[in-house]
TORLO-791666 format. One record per residue (C-alpha): z negated, x negated, y; residue in three letters. Coordinates in steps of 0.2 Angstrom, whole numbers, plus 2048, in hexadecimal, padded with zeros to 3 digits. Example, Ala and Ser with C-alpha at 12.3 -4.5 7.8 and 13.67 -1.06 7.14 Angstrom:
BEGIN
7D97C27EAALA
7DC7BC7FBSER
***
This chain:
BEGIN
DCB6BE6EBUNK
DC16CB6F5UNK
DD06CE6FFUNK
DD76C0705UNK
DE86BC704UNK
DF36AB703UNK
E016AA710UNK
E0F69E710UNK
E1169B721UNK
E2069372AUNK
E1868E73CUNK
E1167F740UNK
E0567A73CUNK
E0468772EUNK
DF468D733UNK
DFA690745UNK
E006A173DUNK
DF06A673CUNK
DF06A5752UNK
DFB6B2752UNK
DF56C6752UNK
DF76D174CUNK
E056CD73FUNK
E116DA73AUNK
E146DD728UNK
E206E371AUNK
E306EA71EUNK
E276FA728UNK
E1F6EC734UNK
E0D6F3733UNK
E026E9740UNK
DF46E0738UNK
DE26D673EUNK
DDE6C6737UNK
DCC6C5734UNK
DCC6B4730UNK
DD66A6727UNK
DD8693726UNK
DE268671CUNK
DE368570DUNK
DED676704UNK
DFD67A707UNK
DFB68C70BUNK
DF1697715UNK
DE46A3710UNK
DDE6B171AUNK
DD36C071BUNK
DDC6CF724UNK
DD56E072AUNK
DD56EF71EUNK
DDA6E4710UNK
DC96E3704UNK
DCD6E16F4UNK
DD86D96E8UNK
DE36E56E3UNK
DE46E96F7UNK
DE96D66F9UNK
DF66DA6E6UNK
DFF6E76F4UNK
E056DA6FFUNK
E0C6CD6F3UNK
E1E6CA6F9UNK
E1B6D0709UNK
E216C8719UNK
E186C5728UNK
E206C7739UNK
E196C574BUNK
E1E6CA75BUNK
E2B6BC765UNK
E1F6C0773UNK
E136B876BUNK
E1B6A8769UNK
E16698774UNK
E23691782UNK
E2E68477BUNK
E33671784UNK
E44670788UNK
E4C66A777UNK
E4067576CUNK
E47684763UNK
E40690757UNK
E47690746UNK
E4F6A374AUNK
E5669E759UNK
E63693750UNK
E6769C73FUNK
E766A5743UNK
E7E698750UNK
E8F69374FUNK
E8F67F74CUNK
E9D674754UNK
E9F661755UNK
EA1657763UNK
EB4657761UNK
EB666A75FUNK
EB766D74CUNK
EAD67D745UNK
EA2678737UNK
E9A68B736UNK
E88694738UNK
E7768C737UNK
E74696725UNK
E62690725UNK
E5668272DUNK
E4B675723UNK
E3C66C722UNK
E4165A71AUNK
E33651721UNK
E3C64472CUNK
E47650736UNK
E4A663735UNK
E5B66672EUNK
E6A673732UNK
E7167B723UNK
E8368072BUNK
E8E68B720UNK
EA168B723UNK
EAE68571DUNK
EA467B712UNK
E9267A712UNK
E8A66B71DUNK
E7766671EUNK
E7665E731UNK
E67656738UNK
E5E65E749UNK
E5B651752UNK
E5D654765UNK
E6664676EUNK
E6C63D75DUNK
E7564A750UNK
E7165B75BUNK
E7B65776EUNK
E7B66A775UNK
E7267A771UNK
E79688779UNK
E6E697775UNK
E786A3782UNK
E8869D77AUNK
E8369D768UNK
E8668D762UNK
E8167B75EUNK
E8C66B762UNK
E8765E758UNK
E8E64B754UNK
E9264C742UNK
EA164673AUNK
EAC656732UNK
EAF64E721UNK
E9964E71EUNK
***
């Protein structure tokens, strides 16, 4: 309405997205302002520059909303960003290749590792416990997981 838009936003808090300018959108990577924004249920609703009207809002349907990696705060040791780990190899402790992290979840009580190999796995990331090493240099991920889950 009038403009604004609803984002789905991954960060989190989801309205932490909103801390972040200027995003970068579509495919072509256009820098864009946020004018202002809040929560809103389970989304995000926001007011951006140049974009006044509903059919301007209409145009950017679908769109993806990128920011610089600059942009992001420092991390503890143990924290990783989603898009670090899709796309690392994922051993167990005794040596045997279960695949790539495909994909990270949300499940509420943990974040979980979608790893696709040989068959596909869904592993728990929980440093200390299922997750032993991270090895972002190296590009992978040993974890304690029996083979045959």
């Amino acid at each position: 309405m009038k403009g604004w838009v609803r984002i789905h936003s991954h960060t989190e808090p989801r309205e932490s997205i909103l801390d972040y300018q200027p995003w970068l959108v579509g495919e072509a990577r256009r820098p864009v302002a946020v004018e202002q924004g809040s929560r809103h249920g389970k989304t995000v609703i926001a007011r951006l520059e140049g974009v006044e009207s509903r059919d301007d809002a209409e145009a950017l349907v679908g769109e993806t909303i990128q920011v610089s990696r600059d942009q992001f705060p420092d991390l503890r040791e143990g924290q990783y960003y989603w898009a670090d780990l899709v796309g690392l190899e994922v051993h167990n402790h005794e040596g045997v290749r279960f695949g790539v992290i495909h994909q990270m979840l949300a499940t509420g009580a943990n974040d979980v590792m979608v790893v696709r190999g040989d068959k596909e796995r869904l592993v728990p990331f929980v440093y200390g416990q299922s997750v032993l090493k991270v090895d972002l240099d190296a590009g992978q991920v040993v974890v304690d997981w029996d083979a045959s889950f």
